[in-house]
C-alpha positions as CSV (number, residue, x, y, z in Angstrom):
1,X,0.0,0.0,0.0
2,X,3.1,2.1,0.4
3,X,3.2,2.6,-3.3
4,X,-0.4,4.0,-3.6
5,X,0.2,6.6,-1.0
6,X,4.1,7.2,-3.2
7,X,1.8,7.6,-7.0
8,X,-1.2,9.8,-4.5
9,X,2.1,12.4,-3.2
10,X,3.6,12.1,-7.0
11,X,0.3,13.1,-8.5
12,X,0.2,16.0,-5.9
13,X,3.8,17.1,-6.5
14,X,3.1,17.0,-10.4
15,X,-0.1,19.1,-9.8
16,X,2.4,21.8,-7.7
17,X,5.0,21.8,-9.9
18,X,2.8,22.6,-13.1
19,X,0.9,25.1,-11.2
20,X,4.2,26.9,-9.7
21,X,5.8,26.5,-12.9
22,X,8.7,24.5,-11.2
23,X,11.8,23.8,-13.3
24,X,11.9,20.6,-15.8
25,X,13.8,18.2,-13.1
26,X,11.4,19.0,-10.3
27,X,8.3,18.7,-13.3
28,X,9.8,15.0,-13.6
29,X,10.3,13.7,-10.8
30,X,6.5,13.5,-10.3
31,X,6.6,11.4,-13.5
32,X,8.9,9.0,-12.5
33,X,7.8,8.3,-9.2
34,X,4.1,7.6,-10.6
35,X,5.9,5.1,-13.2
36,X,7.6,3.2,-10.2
37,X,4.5,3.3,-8.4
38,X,2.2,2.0,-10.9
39,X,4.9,-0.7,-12.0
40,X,5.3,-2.1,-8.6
41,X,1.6,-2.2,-8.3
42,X,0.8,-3.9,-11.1
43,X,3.4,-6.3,-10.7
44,X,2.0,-6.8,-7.3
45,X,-1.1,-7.3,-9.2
46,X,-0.5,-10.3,-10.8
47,X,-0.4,-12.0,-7.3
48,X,-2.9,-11.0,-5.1
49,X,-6.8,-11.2,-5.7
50,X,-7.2,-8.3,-3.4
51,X,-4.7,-5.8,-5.0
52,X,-6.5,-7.1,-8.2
53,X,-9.7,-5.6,-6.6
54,X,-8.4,-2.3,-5.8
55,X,-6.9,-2.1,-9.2
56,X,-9.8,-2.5,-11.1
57,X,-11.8,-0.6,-9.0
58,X,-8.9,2.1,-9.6
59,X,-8.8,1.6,-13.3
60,X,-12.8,1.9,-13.4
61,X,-12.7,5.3,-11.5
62,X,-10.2,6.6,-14.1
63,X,-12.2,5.1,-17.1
64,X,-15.6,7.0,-15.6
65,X,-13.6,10.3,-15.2
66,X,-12.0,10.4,-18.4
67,X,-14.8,9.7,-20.7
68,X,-16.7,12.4,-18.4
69,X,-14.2,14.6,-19.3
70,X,-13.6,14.1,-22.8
71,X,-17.2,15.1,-23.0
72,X,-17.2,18.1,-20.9
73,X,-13.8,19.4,-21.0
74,X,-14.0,21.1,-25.0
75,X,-17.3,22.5,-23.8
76,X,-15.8,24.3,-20.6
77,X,-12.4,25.1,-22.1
78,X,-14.6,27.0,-25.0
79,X,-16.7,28.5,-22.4
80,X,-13.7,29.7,-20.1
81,X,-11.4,30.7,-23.3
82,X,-14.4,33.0,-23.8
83,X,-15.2,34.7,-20.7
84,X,-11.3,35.4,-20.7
85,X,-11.5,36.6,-24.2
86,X,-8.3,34.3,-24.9
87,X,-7.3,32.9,-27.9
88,X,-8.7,29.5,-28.5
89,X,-6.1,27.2,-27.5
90,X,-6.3,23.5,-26.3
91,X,-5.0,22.9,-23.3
92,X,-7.1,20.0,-22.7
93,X,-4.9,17.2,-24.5
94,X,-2.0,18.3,-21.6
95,X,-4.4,16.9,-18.8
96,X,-5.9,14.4,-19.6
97,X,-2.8,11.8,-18.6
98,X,-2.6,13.2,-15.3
99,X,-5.9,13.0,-14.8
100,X,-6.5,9.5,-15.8
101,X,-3.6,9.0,-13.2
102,X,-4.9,10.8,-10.8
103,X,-8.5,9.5,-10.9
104,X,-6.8,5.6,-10.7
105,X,-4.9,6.8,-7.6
106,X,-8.1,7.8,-5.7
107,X,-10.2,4.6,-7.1
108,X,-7.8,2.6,-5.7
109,X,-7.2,4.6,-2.4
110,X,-10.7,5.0,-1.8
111,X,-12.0,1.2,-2.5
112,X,-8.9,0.3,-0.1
113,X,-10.1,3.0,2.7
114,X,-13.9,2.1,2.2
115,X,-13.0,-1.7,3.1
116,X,-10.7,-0.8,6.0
117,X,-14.1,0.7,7.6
C-alpha cells in the first residue's frame, strides 16, 4: 500500500510543480515516481486477488472520469477561453494523462479506505 500513497504524493507534486511552474527536473520527478509506483503495483497485481480488486476498482474510477471529461472538457475550455477573451487554444490534451492518473490513484485509495471501515 506504500506505493499507492508514493503515486497519491507524486500526483500531488506534479499538480504543484505545473501550477508553480517549477523547473523541468522537479516537473519530472513526479513522473517517475508515478511510473515506479504504478509498475510495482501492477506487478503486485499479478499475485494478489485483493490488490487485483483495488486495481480494477482504480482503473474503473479513471475510465468513468476520463470519458466524463472528454465530453465536458471542450465545452468548458470553449466557455472559459471566452469569458477570458483568450485565444482558443487547447490545453485540454496536456491533462488528460494526469488526470487518468490521478483519478486511478483515488479509485484505488478509496476502494482500499472504504474496506478498511
Amino acid at each position: 500500500m506504500a506505493m499507492a500513497w508514493m503515486g497519491a504524493a507524486a500526483i500531488v507534486l506534479f499538480w504543484l510543480a505545473r501550477l508553480f511552474n517549477w523547473p523541468d527536473v522537479l516537473k519530472g520527478l513526479p513522473v517517475g515516481m508515478l511510473l515506479v509506483s504504478l509498475f510495482i503495483l501492477l506487478r503486485r497485481k499479478l499475485r494478489d486477488e485483493y490488490i487485483q480488486r483495488l486495481w480494477v476498482a482504480g482503473t474503473s474510477f479513471s475510465f468513468a472520469v476520463l470519458v466524463v471529461a472528454f465530453l465536458l472538457a471542450p465545452a468548458l475550455e470553449g466557455l472559459i477561453d471566452g469569458l477570458r477573451g483568450a485565444a482558443k487554444t487547447r490545453d485540454w490534451p496536456d491533462i488528460a494523462t494526469p488526470l487518468a492518473m490521478f483519478a486511478f490513484f483515488v479509485g484505488f485509495l478509496a476502494t482500499w479506505l472504504r474496506d478498511r471501515a
